[in-house]
C-alpha positions in Angstrom: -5.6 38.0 -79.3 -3.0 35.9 -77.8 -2.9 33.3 -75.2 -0.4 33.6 -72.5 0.8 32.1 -69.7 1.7 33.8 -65.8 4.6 31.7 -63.9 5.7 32.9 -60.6 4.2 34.9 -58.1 1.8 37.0 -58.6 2.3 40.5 -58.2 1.1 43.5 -55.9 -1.5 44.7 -57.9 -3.0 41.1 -58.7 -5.6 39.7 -56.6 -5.8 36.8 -54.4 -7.1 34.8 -51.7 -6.1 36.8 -48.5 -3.6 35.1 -46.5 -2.6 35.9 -42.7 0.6 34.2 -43.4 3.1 36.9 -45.4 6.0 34.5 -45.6 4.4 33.0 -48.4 4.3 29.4 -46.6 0.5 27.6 -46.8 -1.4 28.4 -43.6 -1.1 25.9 -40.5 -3.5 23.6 -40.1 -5.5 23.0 -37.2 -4.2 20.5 -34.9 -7.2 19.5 -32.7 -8.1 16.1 -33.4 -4.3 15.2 -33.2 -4.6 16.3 -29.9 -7.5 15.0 -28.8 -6.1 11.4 -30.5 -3.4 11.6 -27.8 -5.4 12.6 -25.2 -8.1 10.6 -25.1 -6.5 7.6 -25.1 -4.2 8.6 -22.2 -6.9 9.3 -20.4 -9.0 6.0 -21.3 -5.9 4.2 -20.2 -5.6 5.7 -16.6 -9.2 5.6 -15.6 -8.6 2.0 -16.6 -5.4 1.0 -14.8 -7.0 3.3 -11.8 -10.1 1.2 -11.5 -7.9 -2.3 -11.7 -5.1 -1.1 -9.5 -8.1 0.6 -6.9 -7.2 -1.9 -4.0 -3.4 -1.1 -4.1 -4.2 2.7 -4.3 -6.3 3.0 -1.5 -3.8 0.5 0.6 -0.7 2.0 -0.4 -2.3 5.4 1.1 -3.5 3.6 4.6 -0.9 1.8 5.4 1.6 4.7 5.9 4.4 3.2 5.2 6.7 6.6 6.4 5.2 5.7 9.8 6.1 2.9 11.8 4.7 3.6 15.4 1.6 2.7 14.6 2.4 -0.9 14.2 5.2 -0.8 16.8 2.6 1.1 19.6 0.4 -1.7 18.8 2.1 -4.7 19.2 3.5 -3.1 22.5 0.0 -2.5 23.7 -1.5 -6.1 22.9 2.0 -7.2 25.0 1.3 -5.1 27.8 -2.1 -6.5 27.9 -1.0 -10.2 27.8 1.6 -9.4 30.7 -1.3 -8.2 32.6 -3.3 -11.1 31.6 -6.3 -8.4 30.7 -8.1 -10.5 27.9 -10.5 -7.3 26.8 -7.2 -5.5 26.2 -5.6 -8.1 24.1 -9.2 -8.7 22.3 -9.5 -4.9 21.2 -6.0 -5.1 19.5 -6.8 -8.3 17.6 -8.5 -8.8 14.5 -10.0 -12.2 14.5 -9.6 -13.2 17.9 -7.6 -15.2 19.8 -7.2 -18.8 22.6 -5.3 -18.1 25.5 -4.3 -21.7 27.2 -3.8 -20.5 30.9 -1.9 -22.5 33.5 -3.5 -23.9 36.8 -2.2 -20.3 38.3 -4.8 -18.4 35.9 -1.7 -16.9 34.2 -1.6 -17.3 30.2 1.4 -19.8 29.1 0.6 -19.7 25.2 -1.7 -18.2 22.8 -3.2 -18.4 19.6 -3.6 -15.2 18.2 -6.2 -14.3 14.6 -8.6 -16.1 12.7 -6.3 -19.0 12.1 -7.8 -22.1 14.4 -5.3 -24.8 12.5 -1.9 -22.5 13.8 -0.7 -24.3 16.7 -0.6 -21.8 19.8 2.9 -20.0 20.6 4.1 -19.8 24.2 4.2 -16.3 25.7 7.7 -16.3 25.9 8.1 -16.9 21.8 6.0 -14.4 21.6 7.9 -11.6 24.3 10.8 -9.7 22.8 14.0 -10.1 24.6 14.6 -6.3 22.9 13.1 -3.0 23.2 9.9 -2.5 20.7 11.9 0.4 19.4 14.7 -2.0 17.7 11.9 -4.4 16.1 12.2 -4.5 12.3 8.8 -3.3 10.5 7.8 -4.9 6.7 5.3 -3.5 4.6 3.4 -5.5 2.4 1.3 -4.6 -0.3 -1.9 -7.5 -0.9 -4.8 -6.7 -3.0 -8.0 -5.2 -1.3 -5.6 -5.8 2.2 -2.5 -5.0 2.9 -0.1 -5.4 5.7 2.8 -5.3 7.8 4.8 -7.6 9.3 6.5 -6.3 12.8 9.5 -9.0 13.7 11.7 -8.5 17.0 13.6 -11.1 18.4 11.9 -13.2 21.4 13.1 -14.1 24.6 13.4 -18.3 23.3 15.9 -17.5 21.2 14.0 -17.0 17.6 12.1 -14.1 16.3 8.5 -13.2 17.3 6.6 -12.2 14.4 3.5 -10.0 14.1 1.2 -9.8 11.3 -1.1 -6.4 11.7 -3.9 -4.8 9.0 -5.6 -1.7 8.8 -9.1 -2.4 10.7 -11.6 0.5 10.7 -8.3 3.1 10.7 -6.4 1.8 13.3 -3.6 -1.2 13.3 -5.1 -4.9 14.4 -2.7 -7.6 15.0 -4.1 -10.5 12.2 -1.7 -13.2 13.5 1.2 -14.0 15.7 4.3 -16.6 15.6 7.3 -17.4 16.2 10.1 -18.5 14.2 13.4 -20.7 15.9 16.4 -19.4 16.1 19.5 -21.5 14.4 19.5 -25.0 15.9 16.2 -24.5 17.3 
């Protein structure tokens, strides 16, 4: 009795491991934990980034920046209030207070406005546009846990008045207000 060898496939009748595959290529493999080594790491690195980046989410949402007449109505609000001299008015649009310096008349002649007692106060006319609130230029900034905007319009002493507002309890409060000289000034 002979010893022989089989080389090639094997043939119909022959039996074998069944095999879904009838190309005759080996059966795919399971790709699951490749998956799930992409995955998880992608997602690992966004809850990540999310919870360091949390203060710049949240501000980039409430500050609106497709919206400027928030910023604009409040500035021309506090404005209208310091024209009328009406010091409740101006305090409800303030964050941080303010100093009003009034003249022998009663009438305010300059004004510190926010929580910043070393700022020198600014005189009511650096501080009135000499241009409708419509034409005033409005800058968002971006801060961590606070952001803001910056609302500039030129003045009636020939610089620019400058207003620095925040998002206080959902509505716009003016932080701090300045003026800066014109050329030569």
């Amino acid at each position: 009795m002979g010893c022989f060898a089989v080389t090639g496939p094997p043939e119909t009748g022959a039996t074998s491991a069944p095999s879904s595959n009838s190309s005759g290529s080996p059966p795919k493999r399971r790709r699951r934990p490749v998956v799930w080594a992409v995955v998880v790491p992608v997602v690992v690195t966004a809850a990540a980034l999310a919870g360091t980046y949390w203060g710049e989410l949240t501000m980039f949402v409430a500050l609106t920046p497709w919206s400027s007449a928030g910023p604009k109505g409040t500035v021309s609000g506090f404005l209208e209030h310091l024209q009328a001299g009406d010091d409740e008015g101006m305090k409800a649009m303030v964050d941080g207070g303010f100093d009003a310096q009034r003249g022998e008349d009663g009438v305010i002649q300059a004004l510190r406005v926010g929580g910043m007692p070393s700022m020198l106060p600014t005189s009511v006319a650096e501080l009135t546009p000499s241009v409708p609130m419509e034409q005033a230029e409005v800058t968002y900034s971006y801060h961590r846990y606070r952001g803001g905007v910056t609302v500039s319009v030129p003045n009636q002493a020939g610089g620019t008045a400058v207003y620095q507002l925040t998002r206080v309890g959902g509505t716009w409060r003016i932080r701090g207000a300045l003026s800066r000289r014109g050329p030569g000034g």
